[in-house]
C-alpha positions as CSV (number, residue, x, y, z in Angstrom):
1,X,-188.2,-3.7,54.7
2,X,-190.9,-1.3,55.4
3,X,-190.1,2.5,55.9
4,X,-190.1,3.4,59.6
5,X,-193.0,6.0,61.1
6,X,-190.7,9.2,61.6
7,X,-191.5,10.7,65.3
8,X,-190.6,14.2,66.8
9,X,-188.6,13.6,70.1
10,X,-187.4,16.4,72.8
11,X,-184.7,16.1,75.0
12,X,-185.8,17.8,78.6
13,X,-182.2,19.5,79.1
14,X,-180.6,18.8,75.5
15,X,-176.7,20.0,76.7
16,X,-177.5,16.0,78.9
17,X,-176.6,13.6,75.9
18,X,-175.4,10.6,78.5
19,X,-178.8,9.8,78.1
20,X,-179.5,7.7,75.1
21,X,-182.8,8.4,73.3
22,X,-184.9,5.2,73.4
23,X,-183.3,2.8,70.9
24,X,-184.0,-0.7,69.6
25,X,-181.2,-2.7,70.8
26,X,-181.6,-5.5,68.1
27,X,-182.7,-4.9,64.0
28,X,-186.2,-7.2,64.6
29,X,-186.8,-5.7,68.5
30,X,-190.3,-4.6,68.8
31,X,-189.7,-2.6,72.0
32,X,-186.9,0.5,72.4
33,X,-185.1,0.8,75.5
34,X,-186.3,3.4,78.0
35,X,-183.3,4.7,80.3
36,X,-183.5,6.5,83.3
37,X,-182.7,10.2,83.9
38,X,-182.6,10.4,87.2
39,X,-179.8,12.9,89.1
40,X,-178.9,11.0,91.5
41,X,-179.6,7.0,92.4
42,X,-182.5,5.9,93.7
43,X,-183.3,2.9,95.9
44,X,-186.2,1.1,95.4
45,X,-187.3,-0.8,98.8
46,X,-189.4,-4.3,98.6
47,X,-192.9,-3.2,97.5
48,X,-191.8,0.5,96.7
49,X,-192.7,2.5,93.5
50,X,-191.2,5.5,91.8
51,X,-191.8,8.1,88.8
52,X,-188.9,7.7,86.7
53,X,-188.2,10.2,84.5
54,X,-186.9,9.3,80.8
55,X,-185.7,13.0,79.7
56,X,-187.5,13.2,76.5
57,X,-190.8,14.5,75.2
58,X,-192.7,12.7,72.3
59,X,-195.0,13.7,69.3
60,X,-196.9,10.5,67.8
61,X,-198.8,11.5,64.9
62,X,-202.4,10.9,65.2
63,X,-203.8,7.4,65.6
64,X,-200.5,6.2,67.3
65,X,-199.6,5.3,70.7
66,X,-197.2,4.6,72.9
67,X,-197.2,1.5,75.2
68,X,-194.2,1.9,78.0
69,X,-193.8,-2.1,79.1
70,X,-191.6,-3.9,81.8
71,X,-188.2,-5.3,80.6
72,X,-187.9,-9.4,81.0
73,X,-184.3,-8.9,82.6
74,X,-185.4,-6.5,85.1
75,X,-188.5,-9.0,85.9
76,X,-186.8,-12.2,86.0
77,X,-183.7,-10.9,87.4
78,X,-184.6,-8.2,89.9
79,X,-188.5,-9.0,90.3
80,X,-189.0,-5.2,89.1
81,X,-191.6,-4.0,86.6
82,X,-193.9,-1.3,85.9
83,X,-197.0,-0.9,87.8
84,X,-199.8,0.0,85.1
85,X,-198.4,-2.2,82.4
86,X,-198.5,-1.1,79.5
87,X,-198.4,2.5,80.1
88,X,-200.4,4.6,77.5
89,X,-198.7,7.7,76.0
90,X,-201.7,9.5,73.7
91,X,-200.8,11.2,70.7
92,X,-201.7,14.4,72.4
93,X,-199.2,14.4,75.0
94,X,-196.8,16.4,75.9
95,X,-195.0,15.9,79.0
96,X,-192.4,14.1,79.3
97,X,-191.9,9.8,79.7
98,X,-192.0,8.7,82.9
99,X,-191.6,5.3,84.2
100,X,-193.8,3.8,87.1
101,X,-191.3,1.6,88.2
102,X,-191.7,-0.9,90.8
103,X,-190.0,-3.3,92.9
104,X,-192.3,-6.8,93.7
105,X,-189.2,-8.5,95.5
106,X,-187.7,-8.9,98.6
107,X,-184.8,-7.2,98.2
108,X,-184.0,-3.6,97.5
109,X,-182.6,-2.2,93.8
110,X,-181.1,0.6,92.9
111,X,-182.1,2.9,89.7
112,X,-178.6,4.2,88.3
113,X,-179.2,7.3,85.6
114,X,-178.4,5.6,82.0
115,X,-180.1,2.5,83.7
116,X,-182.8,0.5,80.9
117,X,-186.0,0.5,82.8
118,X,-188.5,0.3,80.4
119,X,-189.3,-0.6,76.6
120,X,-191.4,1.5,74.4
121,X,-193.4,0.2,71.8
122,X,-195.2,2.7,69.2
123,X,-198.4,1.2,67.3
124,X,-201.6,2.3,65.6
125,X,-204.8,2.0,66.8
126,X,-208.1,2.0,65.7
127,X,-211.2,4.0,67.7
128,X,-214.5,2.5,68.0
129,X,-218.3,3.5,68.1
130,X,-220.0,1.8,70.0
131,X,-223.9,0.5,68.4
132,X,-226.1,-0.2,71.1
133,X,-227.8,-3.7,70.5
134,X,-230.0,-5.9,72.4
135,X,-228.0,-9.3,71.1
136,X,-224.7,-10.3,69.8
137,X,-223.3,-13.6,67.7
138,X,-222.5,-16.0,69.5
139,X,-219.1,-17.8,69.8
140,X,-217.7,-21.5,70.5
141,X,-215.7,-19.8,74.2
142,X,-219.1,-18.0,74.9
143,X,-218.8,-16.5,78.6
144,X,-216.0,-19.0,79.2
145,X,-212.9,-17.0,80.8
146,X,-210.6,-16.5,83.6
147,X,-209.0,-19.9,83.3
148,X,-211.7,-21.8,81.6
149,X,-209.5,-24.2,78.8
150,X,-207.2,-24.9,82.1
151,X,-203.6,-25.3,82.6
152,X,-201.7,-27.4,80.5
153,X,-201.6,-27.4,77.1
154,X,-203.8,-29.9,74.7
155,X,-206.9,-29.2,77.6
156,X,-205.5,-32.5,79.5
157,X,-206.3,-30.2,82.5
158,X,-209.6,-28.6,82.7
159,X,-209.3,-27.6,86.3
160,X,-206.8,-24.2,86.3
């Protein structure tokens, strides 16, 4: 097993421990669970978004991010996500995690503190320079995009 990344966290008010720290919630998870510290409840109407606060503060070492992403329960069940998925948290930053939550259904939900809102998952990254050319290689896909192999799978449809 390889050795995990060792990251500097912050609690906002650290005398609040109700609040778990984001935490895998399985040994091979990807993504730790993001809960919310709100002070009170906070209804979400149909089509509504709110800043969610997490309570905590990060450090990423350099060349490291943080993507903030929707939770499959809260999608499926509750049609609620995050609007700018995945969120970006920079290694520079220093405020604290908050979650644009946001409810796509029809009916309203309700953001309980200790709730799991969000996952978090950290990654490197690589930067880029850019070198100005007047061609590129070629590929087989070409300019083909935005649905162009179709719907089902195998290419038996060619007209999604």
């Amino acid at each position: 097993m390889a050795e995990n990344l060792g990251v500097r966290i912050l609690r906002m008010n650290p005398e609040q421990t109700d609040i778990p720290l984001p935490q895998y919630a399985t040994d091979e998870s990807a993504g730790m669970d993001i809960c919310a510290a709100v002070d009170k409840d906070i209804k979400l109407q149909p089509g509504e978004t709110s800043l969610i606060p997490s309570g905590f503060i990060i450090e990423l070492p350099q060349g490291h991010e943080a993507q903030v992403r929707p939770r499959s329960g809260l999608a499926i069940k509750h049609s609620v996500g995050i609007l700018n998925s995945p969120g970006t948290i920079d290694s520079d930053y220093r405020g604290e995690v908050k979650i644009i939550l946001t409810n796509f259904g029809k009916k309203s939900f309700i953001v309980h503190r200790g709730d799991r809102i969000a996952q978090m998952v950290v990654t490197k990254y690589e930067r880029v320079e850019w070198k100005v050319s007047s061609s590129l290689a070629g590929s087989k896909r070409g300019e083909g995009g935005f649905g162009h192999t179709g719907v089902l799978s195998q290419g038996k449809n060619k007209d999604g």
